[in-house]
C-alpha positions in Angstrom: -225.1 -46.2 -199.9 -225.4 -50.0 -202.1 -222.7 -49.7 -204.4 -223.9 -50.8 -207.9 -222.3 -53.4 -210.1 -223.2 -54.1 -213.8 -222.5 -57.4 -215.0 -221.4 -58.2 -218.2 -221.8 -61.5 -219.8 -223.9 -63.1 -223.1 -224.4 -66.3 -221.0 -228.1 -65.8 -218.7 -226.9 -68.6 -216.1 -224.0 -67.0 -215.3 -225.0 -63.8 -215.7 -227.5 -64.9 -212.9 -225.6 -66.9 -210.7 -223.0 -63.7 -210.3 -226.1 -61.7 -209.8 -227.2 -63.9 -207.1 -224.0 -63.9 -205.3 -223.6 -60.1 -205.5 -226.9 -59.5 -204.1 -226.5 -61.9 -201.5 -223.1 -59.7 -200.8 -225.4 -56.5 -200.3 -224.9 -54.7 -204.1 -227.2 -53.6 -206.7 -226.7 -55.3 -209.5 -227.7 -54.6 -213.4 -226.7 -56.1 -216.2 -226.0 -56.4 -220.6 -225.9 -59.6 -222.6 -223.3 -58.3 -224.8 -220.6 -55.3 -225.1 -222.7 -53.3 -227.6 -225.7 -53.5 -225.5 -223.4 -52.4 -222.2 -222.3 -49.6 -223.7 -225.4 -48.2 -224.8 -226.6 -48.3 -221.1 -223.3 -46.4 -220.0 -223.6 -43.7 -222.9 -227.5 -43.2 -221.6 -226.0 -42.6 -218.1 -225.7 -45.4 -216.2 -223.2 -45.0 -213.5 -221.8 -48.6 -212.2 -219.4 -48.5 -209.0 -217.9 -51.7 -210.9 -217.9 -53.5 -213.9 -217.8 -57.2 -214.3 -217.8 -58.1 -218.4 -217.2 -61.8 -220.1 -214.4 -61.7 -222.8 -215.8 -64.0 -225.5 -219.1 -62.3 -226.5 -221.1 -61.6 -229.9 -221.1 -57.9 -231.0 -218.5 -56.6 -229.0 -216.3 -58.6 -227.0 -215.0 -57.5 -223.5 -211.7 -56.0 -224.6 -213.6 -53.6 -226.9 -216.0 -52.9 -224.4 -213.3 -52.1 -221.9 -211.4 -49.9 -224.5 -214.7 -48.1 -225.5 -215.5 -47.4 -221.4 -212.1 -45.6 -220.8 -212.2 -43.8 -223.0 -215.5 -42.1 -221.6 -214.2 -39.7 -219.3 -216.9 -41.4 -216.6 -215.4 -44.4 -216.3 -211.7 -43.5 -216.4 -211.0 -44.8 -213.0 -214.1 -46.8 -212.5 -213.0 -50.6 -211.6 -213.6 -53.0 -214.3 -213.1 -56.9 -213.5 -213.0 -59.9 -216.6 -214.5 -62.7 -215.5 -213.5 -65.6 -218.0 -212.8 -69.1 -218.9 -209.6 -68.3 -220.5 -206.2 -68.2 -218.7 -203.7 -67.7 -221.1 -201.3 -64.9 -220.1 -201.0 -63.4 -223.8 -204.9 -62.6 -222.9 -204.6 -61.6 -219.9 -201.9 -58.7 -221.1 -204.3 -58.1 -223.7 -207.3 -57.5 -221.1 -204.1 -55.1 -218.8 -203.7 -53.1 -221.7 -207.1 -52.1 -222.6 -207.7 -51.4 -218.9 -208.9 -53.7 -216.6 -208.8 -53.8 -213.0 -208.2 -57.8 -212.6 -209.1 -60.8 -213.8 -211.1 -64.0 -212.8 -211.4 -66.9 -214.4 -214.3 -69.2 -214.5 -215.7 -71.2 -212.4 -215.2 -68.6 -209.3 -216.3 -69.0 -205.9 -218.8 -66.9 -204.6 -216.8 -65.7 -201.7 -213.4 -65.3 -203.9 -215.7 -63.0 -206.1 -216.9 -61.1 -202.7 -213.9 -60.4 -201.8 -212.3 -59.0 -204.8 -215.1 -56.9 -205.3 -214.9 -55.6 -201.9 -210.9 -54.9 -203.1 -211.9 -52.9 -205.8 -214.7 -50.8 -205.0 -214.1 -48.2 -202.7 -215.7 -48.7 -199.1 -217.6 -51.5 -199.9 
């Protein structure tokens, strides 16, 4: 069964360049421009294997959307990855303590994203 990813991210290029690589790695992949629009696909019963948000975007930023996603029952254990240009440790806590899987930062290979996606969805 193709696992399905949703991608996160207000920026189209890279929300298309991940989508590229993903597909190329054998997922299904979806995806939201911004936090607010990400959750309203979850609430309406999307049902992602993994999540791959941005930090930095308008409406709601990646923490608040990974905050909001835990604490739907749905997506208690579901993986969710930040994939960002910032590196600062305080941040990266920050991201820890709302409830994120990992964390990549910007530019990443395609085969470093491959394989931690393989890492964190089960049977991949």
């Amino acid at each position: 069964m193709t696992k399905k990813i949703f991608i996160v991210d207000d920026s189209q290029t890279m929300v298309m360049s991940i989508k590229s690589t993903l597909e190329m790695g054998g997922f299904d992949v979806s995806s939201a421009s911004d936090g607010a629009e990400a959750l309203e696909h979850l609430e309406k019963g999307h049902r992602p294997d993994l999540i791959i948000t941005d930090l930095n975007m308008p409406r709601m930023t990646g923490i608040e959307l990974i905050r909001h996603v835990r604490a739907i029952p749905h997506f208690r254990f579901t993986p969710i990855l930040t994939l960002t240009t910032e590196s600062q440790t305080a941040r990266r806590e920050e991201g820890k303590r709302a409830g994120a899987t990992g964390w990549m930062v910007k530019p990443v290979a395609a085969n470093d994203l491959l394989q931690v996606v393989k890492r964190v969805i089960p049977a991949a």
